[in-house]
N, C-alpha and C positions, 0 to 999 in steps of 0.2 A: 140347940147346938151352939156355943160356944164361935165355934168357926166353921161356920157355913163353906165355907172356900177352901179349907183346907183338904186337895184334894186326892189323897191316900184315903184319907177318912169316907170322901164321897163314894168312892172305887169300891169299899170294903160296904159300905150300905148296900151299893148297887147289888153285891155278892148276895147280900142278905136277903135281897128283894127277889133275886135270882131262884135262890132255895126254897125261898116260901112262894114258888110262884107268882107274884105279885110282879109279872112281865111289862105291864102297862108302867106302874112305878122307876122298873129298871131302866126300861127307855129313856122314860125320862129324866131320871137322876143322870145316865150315862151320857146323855145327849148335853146337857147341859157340863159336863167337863170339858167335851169335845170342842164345843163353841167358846168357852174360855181359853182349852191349852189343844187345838188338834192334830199335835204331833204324840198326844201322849201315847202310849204306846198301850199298857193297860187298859185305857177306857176304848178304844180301837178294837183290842181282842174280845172285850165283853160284847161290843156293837156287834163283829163280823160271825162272835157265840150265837149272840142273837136272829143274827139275821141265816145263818144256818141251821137252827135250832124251830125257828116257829114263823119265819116268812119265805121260806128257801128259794130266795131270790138270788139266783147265779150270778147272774152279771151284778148285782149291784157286793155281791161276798168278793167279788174278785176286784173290783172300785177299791173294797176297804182292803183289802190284804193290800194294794199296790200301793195306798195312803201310807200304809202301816209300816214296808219296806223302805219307801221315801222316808219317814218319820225318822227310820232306824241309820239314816246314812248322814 
């Protein structure tokens, strides 16, 4: 990859990793935007996907909507 950093690029793997199931992968591609930009706002929605999707941990889906909110103001 050309540019590792570039993070639309990252966001759109993460997608990729999403559809082929490769969950582990997504975390971590996702996670890793977060800790460079954690206002972004798409890497935020794949996480709170995530975290509703295959750990369905309430309290911490409602952590990251509240992040995400904050993000958007």
């Amino acid at each position: 990859m050309c540019h590792p950093n570039f993070q639309p690029a990252v966001i759109e793997k993460t997608k990729i990793y999403i559809y082929n199931g490769q969950w582990e992968y997504a975390i971590e591609t996702i996670t890793g935007v977060l800790v460079s930009d954690r206002g972004n706002v798409e890497a935020l929605r794949i996480y709170t996907f995530f975290l509703m999707a295959r750990e369905n941990d309430e309290e911490l889906v409602l952590e990251k909507f509240d992040e995400m909110i904050n993000a958007l103001r």
